[in-house]
MIGU-798254 format. One record per atom (N, C-alpha, C, O, CB): residue in one letter; x, y, z. Coordinates in steps of 0.001 Angstrom, whole numbers, plus 500000, padded with zeros to 6 digits. Each point is the difference from the previous one (the first is absolute). Glycine has a CB too. Layout:
N
AXYZ...
//
This chain:
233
X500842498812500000X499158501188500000X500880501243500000X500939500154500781X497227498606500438X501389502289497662X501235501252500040X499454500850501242X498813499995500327X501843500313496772X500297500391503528X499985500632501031X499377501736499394X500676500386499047X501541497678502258X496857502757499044X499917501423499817X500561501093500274X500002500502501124X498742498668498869X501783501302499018X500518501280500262X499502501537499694X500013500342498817X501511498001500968X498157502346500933X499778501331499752X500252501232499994X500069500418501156X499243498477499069X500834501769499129X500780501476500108X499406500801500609X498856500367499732X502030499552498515X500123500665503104X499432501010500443X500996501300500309X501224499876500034X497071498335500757X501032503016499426X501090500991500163X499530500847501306X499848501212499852X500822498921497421X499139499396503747X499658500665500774X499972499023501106X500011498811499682X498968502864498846X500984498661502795X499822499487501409X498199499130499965X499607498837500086X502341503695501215X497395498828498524X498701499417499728X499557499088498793X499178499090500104X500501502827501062X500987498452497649X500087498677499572X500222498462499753X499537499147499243X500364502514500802X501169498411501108X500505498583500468X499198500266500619X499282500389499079X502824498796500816X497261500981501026X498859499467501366X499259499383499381X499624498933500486X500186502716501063X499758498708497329X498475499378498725X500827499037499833X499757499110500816X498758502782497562X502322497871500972X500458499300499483X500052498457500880X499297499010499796X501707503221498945X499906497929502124X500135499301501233X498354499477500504X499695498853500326X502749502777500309X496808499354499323X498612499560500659X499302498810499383X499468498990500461X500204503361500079X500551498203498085X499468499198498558X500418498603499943X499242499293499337X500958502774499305X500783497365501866X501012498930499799X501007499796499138X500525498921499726X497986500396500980X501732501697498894X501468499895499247X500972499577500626X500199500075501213X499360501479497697X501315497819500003X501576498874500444X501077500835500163X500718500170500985X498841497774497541X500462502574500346X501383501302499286X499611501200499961X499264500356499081X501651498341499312X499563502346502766X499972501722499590X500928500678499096X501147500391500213X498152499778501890X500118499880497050X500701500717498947X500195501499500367X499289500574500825X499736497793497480X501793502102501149X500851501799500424X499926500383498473X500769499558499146X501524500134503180X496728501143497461X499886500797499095X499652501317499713X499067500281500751X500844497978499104X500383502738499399X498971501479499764X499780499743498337X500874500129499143X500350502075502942X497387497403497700X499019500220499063X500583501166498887X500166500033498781X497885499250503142X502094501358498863X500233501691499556X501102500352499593X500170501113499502X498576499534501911X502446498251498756X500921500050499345X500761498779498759X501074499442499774X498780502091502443X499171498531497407X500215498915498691X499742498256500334X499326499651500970X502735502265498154X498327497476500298X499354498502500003X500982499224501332X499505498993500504X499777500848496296X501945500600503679X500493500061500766X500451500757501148X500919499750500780X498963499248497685X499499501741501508X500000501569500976X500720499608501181X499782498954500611X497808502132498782X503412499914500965X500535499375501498X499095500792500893X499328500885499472X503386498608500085X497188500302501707X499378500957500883X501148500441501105X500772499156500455X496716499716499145X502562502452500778X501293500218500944X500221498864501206X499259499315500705X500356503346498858X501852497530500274X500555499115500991X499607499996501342X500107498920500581X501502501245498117X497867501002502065X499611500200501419X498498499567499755X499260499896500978X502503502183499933X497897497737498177X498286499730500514X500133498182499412X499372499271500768X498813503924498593X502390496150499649X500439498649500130X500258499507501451X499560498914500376X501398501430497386X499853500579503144X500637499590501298X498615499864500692X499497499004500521X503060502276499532X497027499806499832X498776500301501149X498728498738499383X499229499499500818X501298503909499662X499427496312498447X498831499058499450X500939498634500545X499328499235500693X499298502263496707X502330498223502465X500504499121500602X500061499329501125X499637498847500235X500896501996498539X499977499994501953X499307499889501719X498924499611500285X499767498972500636X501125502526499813X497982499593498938X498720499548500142X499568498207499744X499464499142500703X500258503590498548X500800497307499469X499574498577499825X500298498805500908X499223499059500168X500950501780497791X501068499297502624X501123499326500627X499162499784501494X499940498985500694X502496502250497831X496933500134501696X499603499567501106X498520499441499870X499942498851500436X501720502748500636X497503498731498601X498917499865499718X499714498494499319X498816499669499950X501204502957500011X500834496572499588X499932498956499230X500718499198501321X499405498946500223X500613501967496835X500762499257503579X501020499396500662X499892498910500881X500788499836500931X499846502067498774X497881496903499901X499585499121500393X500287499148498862X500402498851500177X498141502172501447X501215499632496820X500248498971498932X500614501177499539X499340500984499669X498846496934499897X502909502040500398X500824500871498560X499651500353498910X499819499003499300X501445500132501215X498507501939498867X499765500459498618X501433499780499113X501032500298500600X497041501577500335X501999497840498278X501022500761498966X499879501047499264X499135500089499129X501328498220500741X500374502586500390X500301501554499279X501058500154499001X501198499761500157X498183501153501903X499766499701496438X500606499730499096X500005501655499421X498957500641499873X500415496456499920X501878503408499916X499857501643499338X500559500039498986X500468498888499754X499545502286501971X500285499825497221X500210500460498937X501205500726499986X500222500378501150X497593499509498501X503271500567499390X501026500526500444X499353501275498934X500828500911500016X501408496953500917X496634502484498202X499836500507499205X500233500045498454X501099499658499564X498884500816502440X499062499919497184X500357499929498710X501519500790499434X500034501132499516X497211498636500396X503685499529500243X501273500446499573X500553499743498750X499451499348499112X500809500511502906X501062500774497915X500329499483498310X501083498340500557X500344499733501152X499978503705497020X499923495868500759X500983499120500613X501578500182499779X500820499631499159X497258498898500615X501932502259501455X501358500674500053X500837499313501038X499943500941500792X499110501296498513X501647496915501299X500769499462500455X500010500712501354X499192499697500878X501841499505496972X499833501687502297X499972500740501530X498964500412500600X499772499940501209X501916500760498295X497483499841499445X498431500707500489X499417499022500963X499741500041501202X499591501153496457X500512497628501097X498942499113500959X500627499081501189X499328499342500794X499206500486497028X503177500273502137X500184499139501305X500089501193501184X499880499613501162X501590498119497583X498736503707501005X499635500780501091X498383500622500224X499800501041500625X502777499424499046X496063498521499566X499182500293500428X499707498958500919X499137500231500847X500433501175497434X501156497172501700X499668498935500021X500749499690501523X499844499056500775X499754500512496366X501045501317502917X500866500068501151X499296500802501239X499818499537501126X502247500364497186X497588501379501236X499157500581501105X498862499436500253X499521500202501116X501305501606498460X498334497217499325X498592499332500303X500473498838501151X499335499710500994X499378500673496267X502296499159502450X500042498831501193X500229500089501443X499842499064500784X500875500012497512X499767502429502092X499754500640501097X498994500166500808X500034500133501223X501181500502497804X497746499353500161X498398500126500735X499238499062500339X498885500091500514X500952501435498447X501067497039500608X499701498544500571X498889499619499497X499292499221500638X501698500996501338X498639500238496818X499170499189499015X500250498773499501X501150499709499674X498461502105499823X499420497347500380X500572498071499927X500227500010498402X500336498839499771X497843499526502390X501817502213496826X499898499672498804X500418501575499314X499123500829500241X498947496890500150X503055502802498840X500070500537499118X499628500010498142X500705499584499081X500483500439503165X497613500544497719X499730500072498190X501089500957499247X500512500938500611X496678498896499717X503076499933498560X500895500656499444X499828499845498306X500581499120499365X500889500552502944X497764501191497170X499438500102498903X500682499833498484X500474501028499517X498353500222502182X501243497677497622X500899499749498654X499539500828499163X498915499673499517X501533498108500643X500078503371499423X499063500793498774X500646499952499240X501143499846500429X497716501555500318X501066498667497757X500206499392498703X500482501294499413X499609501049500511X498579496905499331X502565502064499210X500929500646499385X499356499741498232X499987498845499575X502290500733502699X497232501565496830X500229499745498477X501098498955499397X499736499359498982X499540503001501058X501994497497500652X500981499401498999X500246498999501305X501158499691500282X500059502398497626X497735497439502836X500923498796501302X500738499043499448X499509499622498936X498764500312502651X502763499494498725X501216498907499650X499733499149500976X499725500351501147X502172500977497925X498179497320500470X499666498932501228X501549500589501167X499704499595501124X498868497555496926X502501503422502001X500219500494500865X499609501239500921X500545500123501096X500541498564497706X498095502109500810X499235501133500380X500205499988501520X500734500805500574X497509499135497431X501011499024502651X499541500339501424X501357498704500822X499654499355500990X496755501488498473X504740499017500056X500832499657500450X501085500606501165X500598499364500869X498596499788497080X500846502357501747X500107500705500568X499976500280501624X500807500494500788X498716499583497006X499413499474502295X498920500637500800X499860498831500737X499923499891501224X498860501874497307X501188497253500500X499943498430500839X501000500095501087X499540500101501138X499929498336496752X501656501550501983X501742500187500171X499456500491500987X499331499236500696X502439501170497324X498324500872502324X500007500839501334X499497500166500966X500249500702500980X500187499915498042X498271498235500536X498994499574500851X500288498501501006X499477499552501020X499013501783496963X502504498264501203X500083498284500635X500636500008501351X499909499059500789X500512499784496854X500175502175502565X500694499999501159X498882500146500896X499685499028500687X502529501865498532X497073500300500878X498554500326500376X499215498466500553X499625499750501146X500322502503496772X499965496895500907X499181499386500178X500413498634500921X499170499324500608X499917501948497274X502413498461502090X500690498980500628X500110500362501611X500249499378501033X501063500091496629X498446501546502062X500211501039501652X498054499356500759X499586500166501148X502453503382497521X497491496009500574X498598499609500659X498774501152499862X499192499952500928X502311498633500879X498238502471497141X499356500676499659X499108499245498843X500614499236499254X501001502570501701X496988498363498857X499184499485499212X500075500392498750X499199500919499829X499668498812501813X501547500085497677X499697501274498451X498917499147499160X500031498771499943X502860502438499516X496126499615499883X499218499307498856X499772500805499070X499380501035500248X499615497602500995X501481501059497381X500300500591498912X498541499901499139X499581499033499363X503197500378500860X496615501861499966X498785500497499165X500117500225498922X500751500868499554X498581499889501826X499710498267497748X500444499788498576X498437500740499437X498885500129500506X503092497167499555X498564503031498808X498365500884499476X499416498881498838X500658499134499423X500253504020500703X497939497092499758X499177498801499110X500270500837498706X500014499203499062X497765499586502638X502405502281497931X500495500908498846X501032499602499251X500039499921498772X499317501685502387X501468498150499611X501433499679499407X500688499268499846X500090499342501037X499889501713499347X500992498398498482X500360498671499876X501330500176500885X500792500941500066X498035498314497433X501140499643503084X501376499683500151X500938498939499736X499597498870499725X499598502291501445X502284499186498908X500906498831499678X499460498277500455X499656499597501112X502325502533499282X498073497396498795X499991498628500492X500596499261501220X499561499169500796X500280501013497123X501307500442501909X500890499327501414X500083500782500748X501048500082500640X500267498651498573X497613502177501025X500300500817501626X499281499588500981X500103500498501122X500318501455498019X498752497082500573X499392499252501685X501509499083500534X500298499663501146X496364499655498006X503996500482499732X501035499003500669X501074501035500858X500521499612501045X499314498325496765X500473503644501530X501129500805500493X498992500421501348X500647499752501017X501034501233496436X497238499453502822X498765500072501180X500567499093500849X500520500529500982X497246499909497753X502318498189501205X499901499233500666X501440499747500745X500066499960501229X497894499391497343X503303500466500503X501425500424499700X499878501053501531X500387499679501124X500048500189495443X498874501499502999X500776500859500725X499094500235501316X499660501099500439X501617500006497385X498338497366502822X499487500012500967X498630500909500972X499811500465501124X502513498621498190X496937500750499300X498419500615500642X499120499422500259X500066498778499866X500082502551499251X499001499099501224X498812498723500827X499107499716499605X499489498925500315X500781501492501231X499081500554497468X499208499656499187X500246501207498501X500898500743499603X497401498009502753X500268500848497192X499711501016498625X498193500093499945X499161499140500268X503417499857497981X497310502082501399X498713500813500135X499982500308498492X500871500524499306X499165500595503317X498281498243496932X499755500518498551X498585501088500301X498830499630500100X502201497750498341X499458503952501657X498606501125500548X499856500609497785X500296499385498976X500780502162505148X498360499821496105X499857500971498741X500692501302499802X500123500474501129X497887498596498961X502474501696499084X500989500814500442X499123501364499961X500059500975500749X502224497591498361X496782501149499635X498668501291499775X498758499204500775X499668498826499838X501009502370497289X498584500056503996X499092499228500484X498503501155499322X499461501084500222X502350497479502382X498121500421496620X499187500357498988X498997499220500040X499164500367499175X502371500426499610X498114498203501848X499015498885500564X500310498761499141X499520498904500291X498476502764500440X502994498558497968X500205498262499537X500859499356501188X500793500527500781X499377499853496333X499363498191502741X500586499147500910X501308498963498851X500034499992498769X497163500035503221X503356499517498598X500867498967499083X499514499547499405X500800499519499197X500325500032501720X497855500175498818X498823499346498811X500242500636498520X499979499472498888X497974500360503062X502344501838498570X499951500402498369X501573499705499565X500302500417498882X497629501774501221X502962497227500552X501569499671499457X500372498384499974X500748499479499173X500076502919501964X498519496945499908X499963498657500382X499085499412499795X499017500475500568X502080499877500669X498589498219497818X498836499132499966X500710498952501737X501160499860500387X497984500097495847X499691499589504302X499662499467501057X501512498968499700X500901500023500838X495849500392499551X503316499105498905X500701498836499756X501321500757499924X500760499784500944X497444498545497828X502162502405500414X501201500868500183X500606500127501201X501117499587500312X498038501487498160X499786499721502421X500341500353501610X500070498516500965X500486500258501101X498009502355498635X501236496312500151X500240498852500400X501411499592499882X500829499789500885X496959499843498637X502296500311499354X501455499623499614X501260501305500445X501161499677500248X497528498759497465X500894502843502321X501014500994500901X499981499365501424X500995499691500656X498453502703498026X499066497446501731X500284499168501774X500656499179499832X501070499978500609X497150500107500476X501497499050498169X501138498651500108X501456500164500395X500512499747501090X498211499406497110X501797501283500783X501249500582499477X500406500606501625X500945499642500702X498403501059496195X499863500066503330X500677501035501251X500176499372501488X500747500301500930X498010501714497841X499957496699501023X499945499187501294X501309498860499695X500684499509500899X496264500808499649X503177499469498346X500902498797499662X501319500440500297X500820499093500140X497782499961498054X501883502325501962X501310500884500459X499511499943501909X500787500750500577X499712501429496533X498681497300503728X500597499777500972X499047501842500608X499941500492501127X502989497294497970X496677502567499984X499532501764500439X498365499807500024X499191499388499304X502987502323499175X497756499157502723X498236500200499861X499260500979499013X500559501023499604X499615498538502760X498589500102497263X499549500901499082X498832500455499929X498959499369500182X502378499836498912X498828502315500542X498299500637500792X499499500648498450X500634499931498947X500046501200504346X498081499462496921X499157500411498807X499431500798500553X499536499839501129X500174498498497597X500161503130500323X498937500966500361X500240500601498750X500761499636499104X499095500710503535X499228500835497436X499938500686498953X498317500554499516X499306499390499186X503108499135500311X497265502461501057X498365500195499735X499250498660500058X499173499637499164X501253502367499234X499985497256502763X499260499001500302X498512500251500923X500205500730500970X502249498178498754X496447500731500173X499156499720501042X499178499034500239X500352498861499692X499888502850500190X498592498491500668X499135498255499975X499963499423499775X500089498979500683X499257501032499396X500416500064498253X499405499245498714X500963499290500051X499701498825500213X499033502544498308X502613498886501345X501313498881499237X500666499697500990X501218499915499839X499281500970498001X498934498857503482X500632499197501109X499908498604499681X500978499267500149X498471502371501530X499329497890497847X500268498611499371X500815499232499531X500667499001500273X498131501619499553X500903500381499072X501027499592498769X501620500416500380X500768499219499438X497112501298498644X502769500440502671X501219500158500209X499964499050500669X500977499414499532X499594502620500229X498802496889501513X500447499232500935X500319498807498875X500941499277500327X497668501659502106X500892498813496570X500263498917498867X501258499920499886X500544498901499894X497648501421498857X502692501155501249X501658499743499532X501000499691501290X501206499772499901X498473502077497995X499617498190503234X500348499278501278X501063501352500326X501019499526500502X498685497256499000X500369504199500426X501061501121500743X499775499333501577X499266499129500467X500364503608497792X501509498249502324X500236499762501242X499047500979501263X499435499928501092X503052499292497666X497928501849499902X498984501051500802X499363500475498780X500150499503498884X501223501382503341X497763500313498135X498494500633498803X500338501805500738X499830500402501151X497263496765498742X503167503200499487X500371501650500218X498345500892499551X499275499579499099X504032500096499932X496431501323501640X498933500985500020X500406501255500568X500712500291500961X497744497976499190X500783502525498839X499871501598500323X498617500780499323X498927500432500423X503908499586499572X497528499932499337X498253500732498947X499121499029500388X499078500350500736X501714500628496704X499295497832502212X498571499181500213X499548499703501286X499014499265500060X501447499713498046X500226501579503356X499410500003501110X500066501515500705X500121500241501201X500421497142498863X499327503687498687X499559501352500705X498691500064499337X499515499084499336X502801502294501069X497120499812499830X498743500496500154X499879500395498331X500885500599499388X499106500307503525X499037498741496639X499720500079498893X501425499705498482X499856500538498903X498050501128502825X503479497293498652X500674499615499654X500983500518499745X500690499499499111X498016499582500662X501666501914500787X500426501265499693X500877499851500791X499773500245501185X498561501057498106X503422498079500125X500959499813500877X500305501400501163X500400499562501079X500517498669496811X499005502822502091X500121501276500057X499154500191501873X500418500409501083X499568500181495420X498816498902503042X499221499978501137X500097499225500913X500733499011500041X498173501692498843X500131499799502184X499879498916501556X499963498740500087X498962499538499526X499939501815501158X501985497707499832X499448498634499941X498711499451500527X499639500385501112X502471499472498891X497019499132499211X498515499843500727X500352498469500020X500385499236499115X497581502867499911X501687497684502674X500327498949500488X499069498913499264X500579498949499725X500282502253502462X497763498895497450X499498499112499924X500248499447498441X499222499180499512X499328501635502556X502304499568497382X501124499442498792X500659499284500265X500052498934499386X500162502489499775X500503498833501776X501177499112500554X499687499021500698X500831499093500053X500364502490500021X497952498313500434X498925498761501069X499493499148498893X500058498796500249X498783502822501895X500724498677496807X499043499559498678X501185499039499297X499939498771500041X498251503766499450X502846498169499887X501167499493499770X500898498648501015X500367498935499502X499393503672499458X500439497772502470X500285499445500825X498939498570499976X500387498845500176X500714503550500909X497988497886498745X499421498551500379X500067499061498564X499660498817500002X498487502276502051X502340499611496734X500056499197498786X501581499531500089X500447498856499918X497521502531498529X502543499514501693X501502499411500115X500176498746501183X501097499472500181X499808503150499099
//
């Protein structure tokens, strides 16, 4: 059974969240692109909260380092201050380049492995938009991350559906579970395709638009989405 995850950016949003039965708190701002970081002092402070408030069954806390370019130093000194705030899981967003070279995100791999051998979570957010090299679940795996995340990079309400036939995205799980890495799905997901995503067996099921208020990643989370969801997952 995949575990739920939900994005929230606020104190009071984890409380919903948490109330709702969610597995995974996601660390996000809506408001700042498909990966939005949210400041580091209010990660801390949503952190705590959870930490304590959960602290009969543990949550896992998962944040964003932000939509960045893939620049080598950038992202291991965003990746560096995120692990300070004792978040269980660092996201770290693969964004695609006009001319990418199956070495492209090698880089970046590199500077991260140390990071990741050190016992930090990394999961490399892959966009349903964009192709990538063939052999980079193997350099992913190589440079010691924990999982890989297939979310959307425009949240425009297509889901992987309009880039991935069902069968397509099966065979990416495969592939990513068969490297030993866990693997999550989101992307303008809500109700309707909880079904059918539980078909490709992810580990976890990612949400933001389809459990706010009128779907609208942007807006308030409404618990009784996440309860609705929660009992299908």
């Amino acid at each position: 059974m995949p575990q739920l995850l939900i994005s929230v950016r606020s104190v009071d949003e984890a409380q919903v969240a948490l109330q709702s039965g969610t597995d995974i708190i996601d660390l996000k701002d809506p408001d700042q692109g498909a990966l939005g970081a949210l400041p580091l002092a209010l990660i801390t402070e949503i952190v705590t909260y959870v930490n304590v408030k959960s602290e009969s069954e543990r949550k896992v806390i998962s944040a964003t380092i932000g939509d960045l370019p893939m620049e080598p130093e950038l992202i291991l000194e965003h990746v560096l201050a995120l692990s300070k705030t004792n978040v269980d899981i660092i996201k770290i967003g693969f964004f695609s380049d006009p001319n990418v070279k199956p070495t492209y995100y090698q880089p970046c791999l590199e500077v991260l492995k140390a990071v990741a051998e050190s016992g930090v979570k990394l999961i490399a957010v892959l966009f349903s938009e964009y192709e990538y090299p063939a052999s980079l679940m193997t350099a992913i795996k190589n440079a010691g991350f924990y999982g890989v995340m297939f979310d959307t990079a425009v949240k425009n309400g297509a889901t992987f559906l309009k880039y991935h036939s069902l069968d397509e995205m099966k065979e990416i799980a495969n592939n990513v579970q068969a490297q030993g890495l866990i693997f999550g799905l989101a992307g303008s997901l809500n109700l309707q395709h909880v079904t059918m995503v539980k078909a490709i067996a992810p580990d976890y099921i990612g949400f933001r638009g389809g459990v706010c208020i009128n779907n609208l990643r942007r807006s308030a989370l409404d618990a009784g989405k996440i309860i609705a969801i929660r009992e299908l997952v």
